[in-house]
N, C-alpha and C positions, 0 to 999 in steps of 0.2 A: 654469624660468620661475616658479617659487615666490616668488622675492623680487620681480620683477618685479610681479607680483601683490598681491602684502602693498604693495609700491609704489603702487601705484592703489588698492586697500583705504585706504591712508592720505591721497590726493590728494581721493578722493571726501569722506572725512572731514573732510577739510581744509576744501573747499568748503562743507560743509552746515555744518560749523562758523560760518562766515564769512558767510553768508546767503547767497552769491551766486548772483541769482536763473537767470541763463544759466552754465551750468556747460559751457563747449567745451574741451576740452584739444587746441588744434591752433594755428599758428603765424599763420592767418590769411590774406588775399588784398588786394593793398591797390587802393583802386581811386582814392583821393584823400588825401590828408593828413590832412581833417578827419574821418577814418572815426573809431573808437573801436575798441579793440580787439577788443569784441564782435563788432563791426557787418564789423569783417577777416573773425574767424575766419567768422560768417554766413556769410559771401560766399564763403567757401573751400568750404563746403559746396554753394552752389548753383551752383557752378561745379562741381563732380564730380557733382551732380543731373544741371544741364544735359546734361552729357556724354554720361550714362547715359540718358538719353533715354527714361525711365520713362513706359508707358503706363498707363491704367487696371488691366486684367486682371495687370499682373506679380506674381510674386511674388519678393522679396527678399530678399538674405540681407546685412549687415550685420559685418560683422565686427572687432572692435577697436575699437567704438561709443564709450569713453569711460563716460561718465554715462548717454546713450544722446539728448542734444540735438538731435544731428543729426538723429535718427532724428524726433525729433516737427517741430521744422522741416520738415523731408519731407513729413509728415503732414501738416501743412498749407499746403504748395504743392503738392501733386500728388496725384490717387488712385491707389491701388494695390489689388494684392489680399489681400495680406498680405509683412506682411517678421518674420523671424528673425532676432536679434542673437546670439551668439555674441562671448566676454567672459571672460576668465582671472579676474577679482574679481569677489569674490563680490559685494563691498558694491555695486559699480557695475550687476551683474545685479538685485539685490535692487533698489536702487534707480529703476531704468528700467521696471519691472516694476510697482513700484508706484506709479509715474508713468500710464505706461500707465490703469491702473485708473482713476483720478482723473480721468481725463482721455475715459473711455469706449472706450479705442480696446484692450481688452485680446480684441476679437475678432478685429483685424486683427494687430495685433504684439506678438512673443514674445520673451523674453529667455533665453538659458540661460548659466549658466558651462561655460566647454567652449575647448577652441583650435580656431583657424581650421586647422590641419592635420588638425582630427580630428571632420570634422561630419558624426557617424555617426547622427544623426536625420533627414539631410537625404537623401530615395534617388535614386538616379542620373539625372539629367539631370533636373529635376524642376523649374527655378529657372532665372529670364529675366536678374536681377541680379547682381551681389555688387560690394558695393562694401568699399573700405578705405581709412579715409579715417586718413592719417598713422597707419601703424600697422607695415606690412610690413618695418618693420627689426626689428621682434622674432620675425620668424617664420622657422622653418628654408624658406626662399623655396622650394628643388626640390622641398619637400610640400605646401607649400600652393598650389602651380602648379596642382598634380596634383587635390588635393582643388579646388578651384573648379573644374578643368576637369570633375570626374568628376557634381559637383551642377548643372553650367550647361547649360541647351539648346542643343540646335545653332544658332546662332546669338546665345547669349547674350553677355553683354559680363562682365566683369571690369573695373570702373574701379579706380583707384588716383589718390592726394595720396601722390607718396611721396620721401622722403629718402634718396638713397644719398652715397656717396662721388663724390669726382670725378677725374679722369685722374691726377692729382699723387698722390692717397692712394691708389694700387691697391695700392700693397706693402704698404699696413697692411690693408685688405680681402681679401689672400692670405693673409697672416701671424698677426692680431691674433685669436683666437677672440671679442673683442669686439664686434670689426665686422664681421665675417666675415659677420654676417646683413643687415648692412645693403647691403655689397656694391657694385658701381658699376653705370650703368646696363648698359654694356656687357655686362657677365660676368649682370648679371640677364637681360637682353635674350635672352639665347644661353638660358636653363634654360625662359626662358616660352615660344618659339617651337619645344617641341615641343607644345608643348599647345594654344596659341593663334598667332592671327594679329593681326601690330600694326596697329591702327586710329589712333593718335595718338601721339607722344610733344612733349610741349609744355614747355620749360623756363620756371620759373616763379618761377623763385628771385628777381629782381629785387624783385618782387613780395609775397613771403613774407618778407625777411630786415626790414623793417620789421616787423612784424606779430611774428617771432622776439625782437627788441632789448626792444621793449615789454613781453613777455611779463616777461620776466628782473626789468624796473622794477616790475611787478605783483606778480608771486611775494616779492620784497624789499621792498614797500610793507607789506604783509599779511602778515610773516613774526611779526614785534610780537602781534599779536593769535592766534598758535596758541600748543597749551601743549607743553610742552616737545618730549613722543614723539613728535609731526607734524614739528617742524623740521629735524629731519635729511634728512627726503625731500623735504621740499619746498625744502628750502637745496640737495638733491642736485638737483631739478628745474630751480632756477637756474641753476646753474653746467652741467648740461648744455644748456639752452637758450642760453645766454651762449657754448658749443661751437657749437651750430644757427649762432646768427647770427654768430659770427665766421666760419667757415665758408664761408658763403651771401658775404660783404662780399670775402673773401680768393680766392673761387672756389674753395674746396677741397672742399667741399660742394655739392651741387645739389639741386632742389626740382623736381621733373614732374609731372604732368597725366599717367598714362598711360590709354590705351582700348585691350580686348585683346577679340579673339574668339572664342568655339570656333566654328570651320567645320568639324567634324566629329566624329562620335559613338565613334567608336574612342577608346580609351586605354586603356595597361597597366596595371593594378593594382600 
């Protein structure tokens, strides 16, 4: 997960290079034509809020935050009691954190660099949340089942915005050590229900493969104005989004909504 990492290290930098003042790295939710990309990815967010059905007293844990946008969005549609980001870059840890600051809210939410398989700050069952929002195909899925079940209350939820393969790509999802994390819903469906009980699965790709096209337009608009060492990852970023939405258009790709429960306190280590 190291270049992965140094990847988002250079995305963030990308962005603060570029001014841009909403920094989302997510494909978006469309709910009109006339949305803007921004105003997509927003809405992606408050659709996996909604889900999560976040009361006051929660505490949340965040995971694959990005810049950590979503997170202050959050913050200002809903109270909570505290949320935890959790975040492989450092730069984007660093960043969210000192957002936080600026912002007053560094008594409710925390950022750490750390993987979502390995959130050994957080002690067991302790957490009402966890969300992830476009993030779960980087992650070895059978450990971070396990780690969100092992931090969430009995009855906590597990939302997800997530990106798997679709029926047609199973053989590259068995085969490919590429995508093998991204996975299909099916074969993920089977590793989460020892841990959880399905609350939702809502296919969303209709929805998201505009929001995906645009992105690609965006990232090649603003490629001109980075300097040289950014362009590679972010030329990399295009052509795998330009993947996203061919994908999503072709059916070979899909985009979900999922809501997942622990209904029970047991789990194996």
């Amino acid at each position: 997960m190291t270049d992965v990492a140094g990847q988002y290290d250079h995305f963030q930098i990308s962005y603060e290079t570029l001014e841009k003042e909403k920094k989302y790295l997510n494909y978006g939710y469309t709910l009109n034509p006339h949305q803007t990309l921004e105003d997509k990815q927003e809405q992606l967010c408050k659709e996996v809020f909604k889900l999560a059905n976040i009361q006051h007293n929660h505490i949340i844990v965040d995971v694959g935050f990005g810049s950590g946008e979503q997170d202050f969005l959050l913050a200002d549609l809903y109270p909570f009691s505290q949320l935890i980001g959790f975040n492989i870059s450092q730069r984007q840890v660093e960043y969210a954190n000192y957002r936080a600051g600026i912002k007053n809210l560094g008594d409710r939410m925390i950022f750490y660099q750390g993987e979502a398989e390995r959130m050994e700050r957080i002690a067991d069952s302790s957490v009402d949340r966890v969300l992830a929002i476009e993030c779960a195909f980087y992650f070895d899925r059978p450990r971070f089942y396990k780690e969100a079940a092992r931090i969430l209350k009995k009855g906590g939820y597990l939302v997800l915005s997530d990106i798997t393969l679709g029926p047609r790509l199973k053989w590259l999802a068995d085969n490919s050590t590429k995508y093998k994390r991204a996975g299909t819903l099916k074969k993920n469906k089977k590793q989460w229900e020892y841990y959880f009980q399905t609350r939702l699965i809502r296919n969303i790709s209709n929805v998201t493969k505009q929001g995906a096209q645009e992105s690609v337009f965006q990232i090649l608009r603003t490629l001109p104005k980075l300097d040289q060492p950014l362009r590679g990852d972010w030329l990399q970023l295009a052509l795998s989004s330009q993947l996203v939405a061919l994908g999503l258009r072709l059916h070979l790709i899909q985009y979900h909504l999922i809501v997942l429960e622990k209904v029970k306190n047991t789990f194996k280590r």
